[in-house]
N, C-alpha and C positions, 0 to 999 in steps of 0.2 A: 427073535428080532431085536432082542436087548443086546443080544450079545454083537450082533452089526450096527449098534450106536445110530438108528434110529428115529426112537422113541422111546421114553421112561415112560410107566404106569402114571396117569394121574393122580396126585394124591388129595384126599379130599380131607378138608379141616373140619371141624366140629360146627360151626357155624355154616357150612354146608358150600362155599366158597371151593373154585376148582382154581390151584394154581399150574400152571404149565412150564416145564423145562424152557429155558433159552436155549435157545441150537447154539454149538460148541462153534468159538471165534477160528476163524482158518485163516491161516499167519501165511502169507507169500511170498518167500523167497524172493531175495535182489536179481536181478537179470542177469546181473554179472558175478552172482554168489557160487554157482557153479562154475563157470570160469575161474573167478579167482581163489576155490577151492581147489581145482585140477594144477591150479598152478603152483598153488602153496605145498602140494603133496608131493609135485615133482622135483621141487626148489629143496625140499627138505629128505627127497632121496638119495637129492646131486649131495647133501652134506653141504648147502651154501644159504647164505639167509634171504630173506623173500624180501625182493626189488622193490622200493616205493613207490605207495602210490601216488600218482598225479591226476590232477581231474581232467576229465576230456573236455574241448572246447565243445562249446553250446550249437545245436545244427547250426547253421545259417537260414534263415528266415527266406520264405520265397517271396518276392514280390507278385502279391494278386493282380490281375489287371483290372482297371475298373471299368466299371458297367458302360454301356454304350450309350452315348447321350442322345437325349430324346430330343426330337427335332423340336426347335423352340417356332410358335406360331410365328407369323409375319407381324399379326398386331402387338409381339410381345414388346415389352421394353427390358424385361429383367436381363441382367448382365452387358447389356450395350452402353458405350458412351455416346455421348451428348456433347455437341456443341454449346458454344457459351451464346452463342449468336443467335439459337434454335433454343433457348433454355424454356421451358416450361411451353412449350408448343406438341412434345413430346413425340420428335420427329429424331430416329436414329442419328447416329455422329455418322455413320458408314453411306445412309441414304442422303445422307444433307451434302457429303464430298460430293458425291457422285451425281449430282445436280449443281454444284460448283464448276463442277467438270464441263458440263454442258451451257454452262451459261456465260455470260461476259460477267468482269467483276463486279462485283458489289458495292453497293456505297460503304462498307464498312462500319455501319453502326451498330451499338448493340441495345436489346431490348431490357427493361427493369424488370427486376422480378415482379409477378403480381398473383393474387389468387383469382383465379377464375369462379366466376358465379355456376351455383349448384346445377341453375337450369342451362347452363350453357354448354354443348355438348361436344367434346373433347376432339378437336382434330386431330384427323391421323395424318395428314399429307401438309408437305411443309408447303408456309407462305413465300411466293416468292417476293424476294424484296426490291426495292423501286432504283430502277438502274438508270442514274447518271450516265451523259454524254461521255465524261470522262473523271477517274476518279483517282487518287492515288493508295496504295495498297499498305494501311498502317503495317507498324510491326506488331508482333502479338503482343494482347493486351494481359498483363500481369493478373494476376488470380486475386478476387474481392477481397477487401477485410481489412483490419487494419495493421500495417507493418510499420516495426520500430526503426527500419534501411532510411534514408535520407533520399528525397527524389532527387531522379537527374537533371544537374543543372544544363539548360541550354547548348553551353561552348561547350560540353563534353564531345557533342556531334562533331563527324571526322567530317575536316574542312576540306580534304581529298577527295572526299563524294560527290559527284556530279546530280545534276538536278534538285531534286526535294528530299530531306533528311528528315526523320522526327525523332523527339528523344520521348520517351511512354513516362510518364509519372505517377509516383506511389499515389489509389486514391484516397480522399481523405479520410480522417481518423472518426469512424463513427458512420461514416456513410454506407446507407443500405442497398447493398447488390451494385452489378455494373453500372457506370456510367456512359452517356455518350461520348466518343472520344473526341469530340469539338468541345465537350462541358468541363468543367472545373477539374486541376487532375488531368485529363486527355493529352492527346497528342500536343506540341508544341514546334509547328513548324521551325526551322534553323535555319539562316541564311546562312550560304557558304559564303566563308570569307576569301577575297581574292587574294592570290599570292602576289607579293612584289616582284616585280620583273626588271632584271641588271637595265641600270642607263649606258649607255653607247654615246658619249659626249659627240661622236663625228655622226650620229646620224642626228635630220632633221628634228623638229617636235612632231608632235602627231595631236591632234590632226595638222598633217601639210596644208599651209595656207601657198597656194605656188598662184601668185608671186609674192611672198611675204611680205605683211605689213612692215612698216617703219614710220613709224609716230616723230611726224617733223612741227617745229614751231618756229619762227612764223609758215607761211607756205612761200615753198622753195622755187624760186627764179626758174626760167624755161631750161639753163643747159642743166642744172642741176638736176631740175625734174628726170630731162632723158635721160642724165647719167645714170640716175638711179634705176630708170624702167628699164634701162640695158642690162644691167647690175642684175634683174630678175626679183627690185623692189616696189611695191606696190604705197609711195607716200602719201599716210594719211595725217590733214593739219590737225592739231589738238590746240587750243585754248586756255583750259581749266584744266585743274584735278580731276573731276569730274569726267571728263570725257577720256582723259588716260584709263581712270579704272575703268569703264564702258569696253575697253579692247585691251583689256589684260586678258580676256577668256580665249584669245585670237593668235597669240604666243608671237605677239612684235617684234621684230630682231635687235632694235633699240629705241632709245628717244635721243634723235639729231635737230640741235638747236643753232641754227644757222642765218643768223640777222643779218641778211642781206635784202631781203623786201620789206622790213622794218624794223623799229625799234624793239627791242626788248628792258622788261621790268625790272628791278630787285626781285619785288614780289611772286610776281608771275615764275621767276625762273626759280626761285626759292618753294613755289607751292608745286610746281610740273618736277622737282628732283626729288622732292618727298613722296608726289605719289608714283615714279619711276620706281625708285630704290626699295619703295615698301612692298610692291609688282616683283624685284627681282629684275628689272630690268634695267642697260646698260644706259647711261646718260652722256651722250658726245658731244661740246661743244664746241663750235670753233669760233675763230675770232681773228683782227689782225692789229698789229701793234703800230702804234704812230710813234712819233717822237715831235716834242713843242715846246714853247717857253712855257712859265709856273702860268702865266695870266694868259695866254690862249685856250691852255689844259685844264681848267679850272670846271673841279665838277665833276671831271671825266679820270677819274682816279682808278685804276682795275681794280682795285682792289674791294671795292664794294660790291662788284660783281663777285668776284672770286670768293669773298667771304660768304655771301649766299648760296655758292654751291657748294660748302664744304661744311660735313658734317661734325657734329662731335662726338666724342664716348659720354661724355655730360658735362653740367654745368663748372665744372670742376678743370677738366684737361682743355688745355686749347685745341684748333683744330690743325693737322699735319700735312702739309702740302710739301709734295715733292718735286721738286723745279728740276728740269732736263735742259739742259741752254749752254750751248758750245763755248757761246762769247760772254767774255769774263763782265764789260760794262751791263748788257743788257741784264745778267744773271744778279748782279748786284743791285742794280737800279728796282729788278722786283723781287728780290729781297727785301728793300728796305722797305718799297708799301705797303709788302705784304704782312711784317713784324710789325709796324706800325696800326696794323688793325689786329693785333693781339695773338697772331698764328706764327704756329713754329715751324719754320722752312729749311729742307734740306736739298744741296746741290748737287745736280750730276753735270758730268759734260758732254755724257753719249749713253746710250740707251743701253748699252751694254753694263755700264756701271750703277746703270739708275735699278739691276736686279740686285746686286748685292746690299743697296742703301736700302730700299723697300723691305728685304726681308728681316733689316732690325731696325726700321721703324713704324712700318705696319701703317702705310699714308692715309688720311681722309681724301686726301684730292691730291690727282696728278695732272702738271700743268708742264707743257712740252711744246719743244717746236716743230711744229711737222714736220719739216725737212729731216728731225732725226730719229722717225718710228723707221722702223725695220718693215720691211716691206715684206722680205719671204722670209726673214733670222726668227729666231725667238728674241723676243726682246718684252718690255714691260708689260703686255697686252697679254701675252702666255703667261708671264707669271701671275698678274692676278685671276688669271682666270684657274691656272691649275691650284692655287691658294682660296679661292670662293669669293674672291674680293674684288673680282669684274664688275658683280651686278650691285655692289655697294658703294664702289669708289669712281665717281665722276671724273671725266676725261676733260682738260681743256688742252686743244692744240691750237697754235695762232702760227700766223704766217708772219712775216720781218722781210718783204720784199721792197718794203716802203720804207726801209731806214737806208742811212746813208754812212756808210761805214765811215768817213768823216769826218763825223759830225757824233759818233757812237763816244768817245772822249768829253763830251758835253755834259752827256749824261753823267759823270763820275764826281763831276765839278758842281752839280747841282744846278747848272747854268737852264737843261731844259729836262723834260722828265717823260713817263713812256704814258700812254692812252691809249685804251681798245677804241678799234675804228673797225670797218669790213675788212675782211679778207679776202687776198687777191683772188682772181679769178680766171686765171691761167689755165690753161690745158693739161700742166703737170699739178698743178695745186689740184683740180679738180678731180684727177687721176686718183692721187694721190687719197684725197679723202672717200673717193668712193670704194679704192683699196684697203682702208681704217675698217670702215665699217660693217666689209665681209668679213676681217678678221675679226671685230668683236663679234655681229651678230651668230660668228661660229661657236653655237652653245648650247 
């Protein structure tokens, strides 16, 4: 049995101790040592040297599939999300949609965090929350905690948006859990700003006052009244400052100052052109010229009226009146009252030339004779209006139906001098001015 490698005899030591053989180690060839043996021996029959070697690539690993997931209970929570709005109610994120779904909107609030008491026993079914008549649907509310982002200001909301915009703001630094979004931090309603929309100078104001007002002073004579109510104007008398601004909000087509049923002030017409012009609104007066000795005329000087309608750029510049007046005497004669109260006057002869003088003087007051506004032309009435200096630069036109063209040579001698009196009141005069006043109130 020795000789088949076995068992050796135990051998026994002197102290009486048995030791025993270790069974002989068994060496197991490479997998591939036979193989690369049969190779080497053939490689070295052929008379050529043995091919190197290269390691083989590693198997490829099989993907296991994994175990079959165990159906999770209904009362479980583990791996479901959670609403923000449901937070510590411990009511699924999946079951809370899904009664969203079924319901009208929400007020949109959200709850604080809180610890619930030990004895208090833990619902499973969500609370429904208390439904407003009508509510609007914030935008989602940014995740608690504090961020170092800068909140959004207000005017970032798109002014494009129709109806109610809100812009969400970072909550504050330090503050624990959500807040409500009416509370500090929250939503922040945005009013949309309305777009400006192109002016159309040929249409009406809005609102249409049909038949528009026209703020007259004093209150105007019977034909005049009709002429106006024909005209499609509706004359109301004004007094004071005060009641001009009272119907600024009414978009008057002008203020026509027409002393034919009384007197008129310095004052008076000095306080109703300041609150016209500060209104934007056009100032028309008319008037008629006389012609008299120095000691009949006494008193009655135009120019003191004149001086009161004409504005300044300040204390510094005089004021600039532009005279329109065909005839050389009468244009001279109020020239000279006019310089005499400290204003610098310049002369046309026809309405036509009075655009080129105007555009390199730039007038405080245009002073003309009716007879020579343009009725359908463009003439000085279009240029200040297409220049914005309609509603700042007072109109006087006077009528001269009462002078005597020979007797006009007087005036030049200093023999008689000119005086506002009424203006005629003719059938073409009265045409005439109620023709003026559509074309200004066209604005």
């Amino acid at each position: 049995m020795a000789g088949q490698g076995f068992a050796t005899p135990a051998q026994t030591s002197d102290t009486g101790s048995v030791s025993l053989p270790l069974p002989p180690a068994v060496v197991q060839p490479p997998e591939d040592a036979g193989q690369q043996d049969q190779d080497g021996n053939a490689a070295q029959q052929a008379g050529a040297l043995p091919p190197a070697r290269t390691p083989r690539p590693a198997p490829a690993r099989v993907a296991q599939p994994l175990p079959e997931e165990q159906p999770v209970p209904a009362d479980s929570t583990q791996g479901r999300a959670f609403s923000v709005r449901t937070l510590g109610q411990g009511v699924p994120f999946a079951q809370h949609l899904t009664q969203q779904q079924n319901q009208t909107l929400g007020s949109g609030r959200r709850r604080k965090l809180g610890t619930r008491p030990d004895s208090e026993q833990a619902e499973l079914t969500a609370r429904p929350h208390p439904q407003p008549a009508a509510a609007p649907v914030p935008a989602p509310v940014p995740p608690a905690g504090p961020q170092s982002g800068p909140r959004l200001p207000a005017d970032r909301a798109d002014s494009r948006s129709e109806g109610r915009s809100y812009a969400i703001g970072a909550p504050d630094e330090g503050a624990e859990g959500p807040e409500p979004l009416d509370g500090p931090g929250g939503a922040v309603e945005v009013a949309n700003q309305p777009q400006p929309q192109p002016v159309d100078d040929e249409l009406p104001p809005e609102p249409l006052d049909n038949p528009r007002r026209l703020l007259v002073w004093p209150a105007p004579d019977v034909s005049t009244q009709q002429a106006l109510s024909d005209r499609g104007y509706r004359p109301v008398v004004v007094h004071s400052r005060e009641e001009v601004d009272a119907q600024i909000a009414a978009f008057p087509a002008a203020l026509f100052v027409d002393p034919l049923t009384g007197p008129i002030t310095r004052t008076a017409l000095q306080s109703l052109r300041q609150a016209a012009v500060a209104a934007e609104v056009p100032v028309l007066v008319t008037a008629g010229l006389g012609q008299a000795t120095r000691e009949a005329a006494y008193g009655a000087d135009p120019a003191v009226l004149l001086k009161a309608l004409a504005p300044r750029d300040s204390e510094q510049h005089p004021s600039r009146v532009l005279l329109i007046e065909e005839h050389e005497e009468i244009a001279l004669a109020l020239t000279s009252t006019l310089e005499r109260r400290g204003m610098q006057v310049a002369r046309a002869g026809a309405d036509a030339d009075a655009v080129t003088l105007a555009s390199q003087m730039r007038p405080n007051l245009v002073v003309m004779d009716l007879m020579q506004v343009r009725r359908r032309r463009a003439g000085i009435i279009d240029w200040l209006r297409a220049n914005g200096q309609l509603n700042r630069t007072p109109l006087v036109v006077y009528t001269s139906a009462g002078l005597d063209p020979a007797e006009l040579p007087r005036l030049s001698s200093g023999e008689t001098v000119l005086f506002l009196a009424e203006r005629s009141t003719s059938s073409e005069v009265q045409a005439r001015i109620v023709d003026l006043l559509a074309k200004i109130g066209t604005n």
